[in-house]
C-alpha positions in Angstrom: 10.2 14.5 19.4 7.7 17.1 18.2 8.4 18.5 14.4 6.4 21.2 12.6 6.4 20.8 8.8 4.9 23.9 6.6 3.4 22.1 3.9 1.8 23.7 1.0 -1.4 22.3 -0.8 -3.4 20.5 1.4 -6.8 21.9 -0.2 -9.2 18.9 1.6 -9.0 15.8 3.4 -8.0 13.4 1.0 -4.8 15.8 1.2 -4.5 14.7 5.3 -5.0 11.4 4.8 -2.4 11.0 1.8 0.1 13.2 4.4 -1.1 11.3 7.2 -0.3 7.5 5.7 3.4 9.2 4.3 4.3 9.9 7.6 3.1 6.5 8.8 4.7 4.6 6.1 7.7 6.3 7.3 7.0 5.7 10.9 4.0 3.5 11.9 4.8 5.0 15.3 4.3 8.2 14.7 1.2 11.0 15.9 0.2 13.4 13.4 -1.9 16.5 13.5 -3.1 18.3 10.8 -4.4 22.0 10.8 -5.0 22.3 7.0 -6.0 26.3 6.8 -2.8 26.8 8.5 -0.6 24.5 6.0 0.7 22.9 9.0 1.5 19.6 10.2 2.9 18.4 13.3 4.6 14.8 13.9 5.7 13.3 17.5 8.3 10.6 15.7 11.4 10.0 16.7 12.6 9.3 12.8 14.9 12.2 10.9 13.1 15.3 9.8 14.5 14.6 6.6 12.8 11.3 6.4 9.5 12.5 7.2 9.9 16.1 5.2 10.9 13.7 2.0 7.9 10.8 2.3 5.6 14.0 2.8 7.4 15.7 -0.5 7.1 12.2 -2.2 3.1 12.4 -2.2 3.1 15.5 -4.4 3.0 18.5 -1.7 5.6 21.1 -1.2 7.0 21.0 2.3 8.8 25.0 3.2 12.5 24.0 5.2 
């Protein structure tokens, strides 16, 4: 399932790798895009929103509901 997160400072991309590997650590399966100007990140993963909303969250970044 696709999921779009708002996430809030991503400033360069040491900020998508350390989002990318929290979404992976939560789901090694998982696809992510980044589009960093837009504060957004999209996941195909079949894990919990709130799973992946909370390992991004756990990195340091703000992630909107």
């Amino acid at each position: 399932m696709n999921q779009t997160f708002t996430v809030a400072g991503m400033t360069c991309r040491h900020c998508e790798k350390a989002v990318t590997r929290a979404v992976k650590q939560a789901d090694p399966q998982a696809e992510v895009s980044i589009d960093r100007a837009a504060n957004r990140v999209e996941v195909q993963s079949e894990q919990p929103r709130e799973l992946l909303a909370k390992a991004i969250a756990a990195e340091g970044y703000a992630v909107a509901a």
